[in-house]
N, C-alpha and C positions, 0 to 999 in steps of 0.2 A: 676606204674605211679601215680604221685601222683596228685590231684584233685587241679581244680583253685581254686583261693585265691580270685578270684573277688566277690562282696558283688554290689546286687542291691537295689538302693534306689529312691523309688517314691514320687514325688512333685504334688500336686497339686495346681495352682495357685488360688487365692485367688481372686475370680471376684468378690466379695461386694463393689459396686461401691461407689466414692468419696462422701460423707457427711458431711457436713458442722455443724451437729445436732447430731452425733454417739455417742460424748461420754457427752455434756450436751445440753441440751436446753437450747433456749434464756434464757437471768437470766442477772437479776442485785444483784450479791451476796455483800453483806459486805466487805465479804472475802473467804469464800468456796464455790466451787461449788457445787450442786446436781448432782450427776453422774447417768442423768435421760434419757442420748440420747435415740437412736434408737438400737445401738449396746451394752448396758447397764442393767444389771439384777442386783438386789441386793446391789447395789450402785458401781458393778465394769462393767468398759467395758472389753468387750474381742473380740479379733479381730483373724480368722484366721489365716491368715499371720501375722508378727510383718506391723504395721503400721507408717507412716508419718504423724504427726498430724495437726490440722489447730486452728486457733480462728481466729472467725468472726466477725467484730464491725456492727451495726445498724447504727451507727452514726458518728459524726465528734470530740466529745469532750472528747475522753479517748486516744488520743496519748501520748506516753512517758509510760501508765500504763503495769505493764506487767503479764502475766499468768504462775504460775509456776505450773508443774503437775509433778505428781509422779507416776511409775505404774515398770512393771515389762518389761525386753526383751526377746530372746529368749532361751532365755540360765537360764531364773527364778531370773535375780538379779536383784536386784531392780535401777532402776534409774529417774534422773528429767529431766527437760527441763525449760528454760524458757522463754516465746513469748512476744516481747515488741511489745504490741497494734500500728498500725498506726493510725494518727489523722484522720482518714478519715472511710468510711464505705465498708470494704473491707475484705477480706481473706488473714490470713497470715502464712506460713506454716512452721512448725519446721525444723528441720533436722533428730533427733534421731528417730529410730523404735522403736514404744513402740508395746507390744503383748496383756499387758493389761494397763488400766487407770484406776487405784485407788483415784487417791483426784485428786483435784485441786483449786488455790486457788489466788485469782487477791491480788496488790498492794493498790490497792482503790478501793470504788465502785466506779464500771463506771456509767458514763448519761445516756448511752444507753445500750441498751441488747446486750448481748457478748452469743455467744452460739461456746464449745468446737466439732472437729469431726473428720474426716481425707480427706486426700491425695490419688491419686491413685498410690503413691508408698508403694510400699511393701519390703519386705523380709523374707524372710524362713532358717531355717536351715536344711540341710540335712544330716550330720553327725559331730557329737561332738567332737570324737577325729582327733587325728592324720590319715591321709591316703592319697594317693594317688589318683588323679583324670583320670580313664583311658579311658570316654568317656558318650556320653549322647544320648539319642533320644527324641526327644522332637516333639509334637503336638502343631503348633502355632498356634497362638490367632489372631483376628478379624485387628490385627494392627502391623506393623514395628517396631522393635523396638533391644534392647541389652538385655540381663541377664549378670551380672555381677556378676562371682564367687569372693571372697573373704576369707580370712582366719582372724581369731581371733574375731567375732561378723561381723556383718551387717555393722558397722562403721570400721572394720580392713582394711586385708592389700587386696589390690586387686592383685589379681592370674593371672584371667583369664577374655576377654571378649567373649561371644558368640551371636550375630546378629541372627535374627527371621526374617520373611518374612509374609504379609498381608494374610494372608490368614486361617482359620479356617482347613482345609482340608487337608495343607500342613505339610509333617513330614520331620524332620533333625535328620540325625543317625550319630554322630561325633563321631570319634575314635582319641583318642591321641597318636603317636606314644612314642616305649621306655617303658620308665616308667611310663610317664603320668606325671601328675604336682602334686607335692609336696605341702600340705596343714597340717600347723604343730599345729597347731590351731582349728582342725575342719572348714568344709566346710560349705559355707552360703552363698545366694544367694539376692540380688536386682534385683527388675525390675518394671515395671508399668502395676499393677492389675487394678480391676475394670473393667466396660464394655469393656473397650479399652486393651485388657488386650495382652500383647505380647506375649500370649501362654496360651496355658489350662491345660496340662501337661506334666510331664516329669520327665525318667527316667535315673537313675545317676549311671553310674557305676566307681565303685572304687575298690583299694586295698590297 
C-alpha cells in the first residue's frame, strides 16, 4: 500500500493592525523618504504577511503629487507601486502586496507631512509550486469575511473563494471533492488581517 501524497501547510494570519505610520513617519522629504515607521528596522520595513500599503496627506495642498515605493513581494522580487496624493487630508491605499518597503520617494516636496504605512489587507503564500488544493481547516478570526485563494502571486489568477464566520471559537474543516483544484502557479492567499482579522489560523492541505 502505498502512503498519501498529501503535504500539510500551516498559515498564520497576520493580526498587525492597520497603520497609517509602519513604513515612514510624518515627513516632508525633497524626494526620499526615511523608512523610519513603526514596522521599520534599518531603513527597511517588513511586514508578516505581504501588505496593502497607504500614504497619508496632513493637508490639502499636495493633490496630483505622487509616492512611488519599492520593496519586495512574496515570492522575493522586487517591485513598485505608485500613490497619486489626494488634494485633501486623507488615506490612500495602493493595490500591490508588498512584504517588504525598501525606499520611497514623492514627485515634489509636499506642504504638508505625508507619512507611508499599511492596509488591513494582507496576503500570504502557502506553497510555491505547482499542486493541488484538497482542503483546509481553519480557526476564524473576530470578523466575517472571504479568503481568497489564487494562483501566480497575490495579484494572479483567482481559484478559489472560501467565507469565514464572526466568531473567534469557531472552526471550518473543508474538503474538496476529486482531485481538488488545480494551482499551476503556487498557491496564495488574500484576506483582511489586523484586529478585525477573518481568521487566526489555518491549515492547507494539498497534493
Amino acid at each position: 500500500m502505498s502512503g498519501s501524497d498529501i503535504k500539510a501547510e500551516f498559515v498564520e494570519a497576520d493580526l498587525n493592525a492597520a497603520d497609517n505610520a509602519s513604513v515612514a513617519q510624518a515627513d516632508q522629504p525633497n524626494t526620499d523618504f526615511t523608512i523610519d515607521g513603526t514596522d521599520a528596522s534599518g531603513g527597511v520595513a517588513t511586514f508578516a504577511a505581504a501588505r496593502i500599503l497607504t500614504a497619508t496627506t496632513a493637508g490639502t495642498g499636495d493633490g496630483a503629487k505622487t509616492v512611488t515605493i519599492t520593496g519586495t513581494d512574496l515570492d522575493g522580487n522586487t517591485i513598485t507601486e505608485t500613490i497619486t496624493l489626494p488634494g485633501s487630508a486623507t488615506t490612500t491605499a495602493g493595490t500591490k502586496y508588498f512584504k517588504t518597503v525598501t525606499a520611497a520617494e514623492i514627485s515634489a516636496q509636499p506642504a504638508a507631512d505625508v507619512s507611508l504605512g499599511h492596509a488591513a489587507g494582507a496576503a500570504d503564500l502557502v506553497y510555491a509550486g505547482r499542486s493541488r488544493l484538497k482542503g483546509a481547516f481553519i480557526v476564524n478570526g473576530a470578523t466575517a469575511g472571504v479568503i481568497t485563494f489564487l494562483t501566480n502571486g497575490a495579484d494572479g489568477t483567482e481559484v478559489f473563494k472560501l467565507g469565514t464566520v464572526a466568531s473567534a471559537t469557531a472552526e471550518r474543516d473543508v474538503t474538496i471533492p476529486e482531485q481538488g483544484l488545480l494551482f499551476e502557479q503556487g498557491i496564495y492567499i488574500t484576506y483582511q488581517g489586523g484586529t478585525n482579522e477573518v481568521f487566526t489560523n489555518m491549515t492547507v492541505f494539498r497534493a
